[in-house]
C-alpha positions as CSV (number, residue, x, y, z in Angstrom):
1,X,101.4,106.9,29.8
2,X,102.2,103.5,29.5
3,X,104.8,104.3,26.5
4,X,106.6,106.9,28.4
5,X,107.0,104.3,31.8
6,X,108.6,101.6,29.0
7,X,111.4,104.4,28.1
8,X,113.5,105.5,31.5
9,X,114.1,109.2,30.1
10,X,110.6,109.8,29.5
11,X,110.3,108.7,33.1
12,X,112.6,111.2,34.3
13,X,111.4,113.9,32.5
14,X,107.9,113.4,33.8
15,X,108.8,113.0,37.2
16,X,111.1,116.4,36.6
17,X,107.5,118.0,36.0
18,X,105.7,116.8,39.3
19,X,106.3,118.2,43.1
20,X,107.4,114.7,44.5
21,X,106.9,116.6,48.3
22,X,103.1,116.5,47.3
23,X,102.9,112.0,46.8
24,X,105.1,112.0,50.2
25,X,103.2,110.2,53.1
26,X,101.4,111.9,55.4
27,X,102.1,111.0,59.3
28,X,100.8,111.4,62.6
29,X,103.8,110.6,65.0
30,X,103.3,110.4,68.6
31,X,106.4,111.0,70.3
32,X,106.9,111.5,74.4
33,X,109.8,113.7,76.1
34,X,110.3,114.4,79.4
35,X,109.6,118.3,80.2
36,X,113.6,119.3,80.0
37,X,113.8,118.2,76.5
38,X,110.6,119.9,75.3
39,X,112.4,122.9,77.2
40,X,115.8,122.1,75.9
41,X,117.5,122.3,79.3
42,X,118.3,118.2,79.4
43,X,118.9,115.9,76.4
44,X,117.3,112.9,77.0
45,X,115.8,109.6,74.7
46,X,111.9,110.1,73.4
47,X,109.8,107.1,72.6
48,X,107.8,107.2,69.5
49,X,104.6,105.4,69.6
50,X,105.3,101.8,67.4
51,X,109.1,102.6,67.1
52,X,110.1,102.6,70.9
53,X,113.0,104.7,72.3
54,X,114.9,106.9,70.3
55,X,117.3,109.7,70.6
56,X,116.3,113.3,70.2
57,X,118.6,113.1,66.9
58,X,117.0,110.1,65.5
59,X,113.6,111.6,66.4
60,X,114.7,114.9,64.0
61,X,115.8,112.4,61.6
62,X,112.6,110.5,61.1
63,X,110.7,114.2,61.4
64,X,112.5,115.0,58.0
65,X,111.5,112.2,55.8
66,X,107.8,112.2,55.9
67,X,105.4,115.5,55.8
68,X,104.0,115.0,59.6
69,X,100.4,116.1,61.2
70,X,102.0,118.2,64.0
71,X,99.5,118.3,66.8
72,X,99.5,120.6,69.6
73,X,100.8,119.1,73.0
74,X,98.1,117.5,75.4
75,X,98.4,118.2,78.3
76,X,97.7,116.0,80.8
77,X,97.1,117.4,83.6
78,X,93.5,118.5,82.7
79,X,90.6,116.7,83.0
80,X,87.8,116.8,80.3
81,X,84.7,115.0,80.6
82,X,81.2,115.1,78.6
83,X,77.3,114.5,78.7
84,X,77.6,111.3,76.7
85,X,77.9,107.2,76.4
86,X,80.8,107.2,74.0
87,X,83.9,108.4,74.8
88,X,84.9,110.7,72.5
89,X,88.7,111.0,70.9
90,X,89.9,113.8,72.7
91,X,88.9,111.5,75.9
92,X,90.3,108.3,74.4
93,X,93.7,110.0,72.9
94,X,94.4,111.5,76.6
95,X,93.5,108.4,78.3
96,X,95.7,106.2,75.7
97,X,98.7,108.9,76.5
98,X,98.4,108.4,80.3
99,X,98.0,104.5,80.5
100,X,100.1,103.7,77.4
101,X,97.9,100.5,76.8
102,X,94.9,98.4,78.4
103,X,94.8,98.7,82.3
104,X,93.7,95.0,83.5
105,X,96.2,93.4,85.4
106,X,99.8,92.3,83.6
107,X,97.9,93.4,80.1
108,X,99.6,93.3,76.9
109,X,98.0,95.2,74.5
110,X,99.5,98.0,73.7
111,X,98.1,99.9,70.7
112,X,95.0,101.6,70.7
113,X,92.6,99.1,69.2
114,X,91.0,98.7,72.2
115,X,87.9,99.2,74.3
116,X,86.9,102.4,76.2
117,X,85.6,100.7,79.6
118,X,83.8,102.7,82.5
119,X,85.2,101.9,85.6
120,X,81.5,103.5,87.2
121,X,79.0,102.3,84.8
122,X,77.3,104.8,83.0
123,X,73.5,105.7,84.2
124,X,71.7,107.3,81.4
125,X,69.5,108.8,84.4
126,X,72.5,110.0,86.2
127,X,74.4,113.0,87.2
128,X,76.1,115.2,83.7
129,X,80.0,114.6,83.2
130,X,80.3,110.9,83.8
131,X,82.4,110.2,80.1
132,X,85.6,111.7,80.5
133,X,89.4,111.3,81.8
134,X,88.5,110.4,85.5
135,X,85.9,107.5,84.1
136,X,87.5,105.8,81.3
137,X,90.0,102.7,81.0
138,X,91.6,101.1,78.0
139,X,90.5,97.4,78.3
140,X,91.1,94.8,75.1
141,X,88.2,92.5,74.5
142,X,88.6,89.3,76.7
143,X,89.4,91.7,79.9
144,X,86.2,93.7,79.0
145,X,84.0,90.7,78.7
146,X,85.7,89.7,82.3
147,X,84.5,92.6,84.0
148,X,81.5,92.8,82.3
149,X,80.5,89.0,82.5
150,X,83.3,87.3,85.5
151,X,82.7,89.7,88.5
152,X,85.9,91.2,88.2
153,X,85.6,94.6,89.3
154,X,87.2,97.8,89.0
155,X,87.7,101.0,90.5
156,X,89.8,104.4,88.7
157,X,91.4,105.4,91.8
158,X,94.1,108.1,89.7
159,X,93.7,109.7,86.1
160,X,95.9,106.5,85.5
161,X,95.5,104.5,88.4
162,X,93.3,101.5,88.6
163,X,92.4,99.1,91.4
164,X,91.2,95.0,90.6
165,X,89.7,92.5,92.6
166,X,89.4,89.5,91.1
167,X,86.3,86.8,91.9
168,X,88.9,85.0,93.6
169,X,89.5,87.6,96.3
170,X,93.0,89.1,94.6
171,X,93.8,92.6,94.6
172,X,95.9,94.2,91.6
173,X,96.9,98.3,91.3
174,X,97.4,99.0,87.8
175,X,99.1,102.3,86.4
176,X,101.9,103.8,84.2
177,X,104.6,101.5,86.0
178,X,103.0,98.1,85.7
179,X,100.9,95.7,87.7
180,X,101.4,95.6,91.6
181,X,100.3,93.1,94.0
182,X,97.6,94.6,97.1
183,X,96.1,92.9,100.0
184,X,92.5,93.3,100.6
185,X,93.2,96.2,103.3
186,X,95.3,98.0,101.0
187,X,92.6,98.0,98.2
188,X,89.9,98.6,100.8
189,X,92.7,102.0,101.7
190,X,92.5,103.1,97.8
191,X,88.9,103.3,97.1
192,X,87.5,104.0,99.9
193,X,86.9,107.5,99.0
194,X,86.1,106.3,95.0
195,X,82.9,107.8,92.9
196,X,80.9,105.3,93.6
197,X,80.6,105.4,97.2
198,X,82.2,109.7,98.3
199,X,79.7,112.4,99.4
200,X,78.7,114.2,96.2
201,X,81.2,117.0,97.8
202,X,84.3,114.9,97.2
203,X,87.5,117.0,97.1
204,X,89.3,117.0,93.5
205,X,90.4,113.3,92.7
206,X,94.1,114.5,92.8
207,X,94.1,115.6,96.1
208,X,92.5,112.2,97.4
209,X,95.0,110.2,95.3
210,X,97.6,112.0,97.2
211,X,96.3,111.3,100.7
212,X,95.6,107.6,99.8
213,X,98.7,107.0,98.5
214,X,100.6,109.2,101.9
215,X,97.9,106.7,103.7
216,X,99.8,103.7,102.5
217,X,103.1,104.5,102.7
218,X,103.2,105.9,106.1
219,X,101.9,102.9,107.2
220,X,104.3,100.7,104.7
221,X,101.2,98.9,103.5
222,X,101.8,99.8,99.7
223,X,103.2,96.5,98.2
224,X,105.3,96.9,95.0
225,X,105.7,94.2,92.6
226,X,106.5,93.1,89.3
């Protein structure tokens, strides 16, 4: 092998006799659309998870140079939860698609190296169904060792919305558009009706989302910052 590498047509006439499509890469490419390009009736830029924002045509581009894991599409609308402590991938990948990246306030991390908190810790004695999309937020370490260690506290108000307070008496609301500033009656407003303190017969957590967030704005009590 080593003579036919040290003459270039020997080279060539090996790699003639392989299926170069078979050493190619394989991929895994996470790429989000809005609904109207998935359905092709708007056009529309996709970000592609460690590229950033691309055009469809640049997406279709990058899709042709590598062979690519195609999974199917996740929809996130669902909930899934199960009987156990860990959070398994199927929670962790839908969690990651919602959030983006770790949900304490004005958090950096992006990727998704991080830890899979429980906003409600978990009670090996309690009720089935408390790992899943409705209990889990992305946290890196330091933030994880603050809630778990600092008093700061944390309550999963949305399937991507999260509510802070801080030691220090602040209030933070963290989902898919940032970090926004609360006051202590607006926090008070948002998990009121949380897990940890509803009648077992709570309503679906989408439907008390809504009526929080109608709540607030009504009363033009829902402060938006950068």
């Amino acid at each position: 092998m080593s003579r036919a590498i040290a003459v270039p047509g020997r080279v060539l006439d090996l790699l003639g006799r392989v299926d170069l499509t078979r050493l190619a890469p394989t991929a895994t490419v996470y790429v989000h659309l809005h609904q109207g390009a998935v359905e092709g009736t708007t056009g529309g830029v996709a970000r592609v998870e460690g590229l950033g924002p691309l055009l469809l045509e640049q997406v279709r581009r990058l899709l042709g140079h590598a062979n690519v894991a195609l999974k199917p599409v996740v929809d996130l609308a669902d909930r899934v939860s199960v009987n156990a402590y860990e959070h398994p991938e199927t929670v962790k990948e839908r969690v990651h698609l919602r959030t983006l990246g770790e949900v304490f306030p004005y958090g950096r991390a992006t990727g998704r190296s991080v830890d899979m908190d429980h906003p409600v810790p978990y009670d090996p004695l309690g009720p089935p169904g408390q790992t899943g999309d409705d209990n889990a937020g992305p946290l890196s370490r330091t933030p994880h060792r603050a809630k778990t260690h600092l008093g700061y506290r944390v309550t999963q108000t949305g399937l991507s919305e999260y509510v802070w307070s801080t030691p220090h008496g602040l209030h933070r609301l963290v989902d898919e558009h940032g970090t926004h500033p609360l006051t202590a009656t607006d926090a008070e407003l948002l998990t009121e009706d949380s897990p940890e303190t509803a009648d077992p017969e709570w309503d679906p957590l989408w439907d008390q989302v809504v009526d929080r967030l109608v709540k607030l704005h009504k009363a033009g009590r829902l402060a938006r910052g950068a």
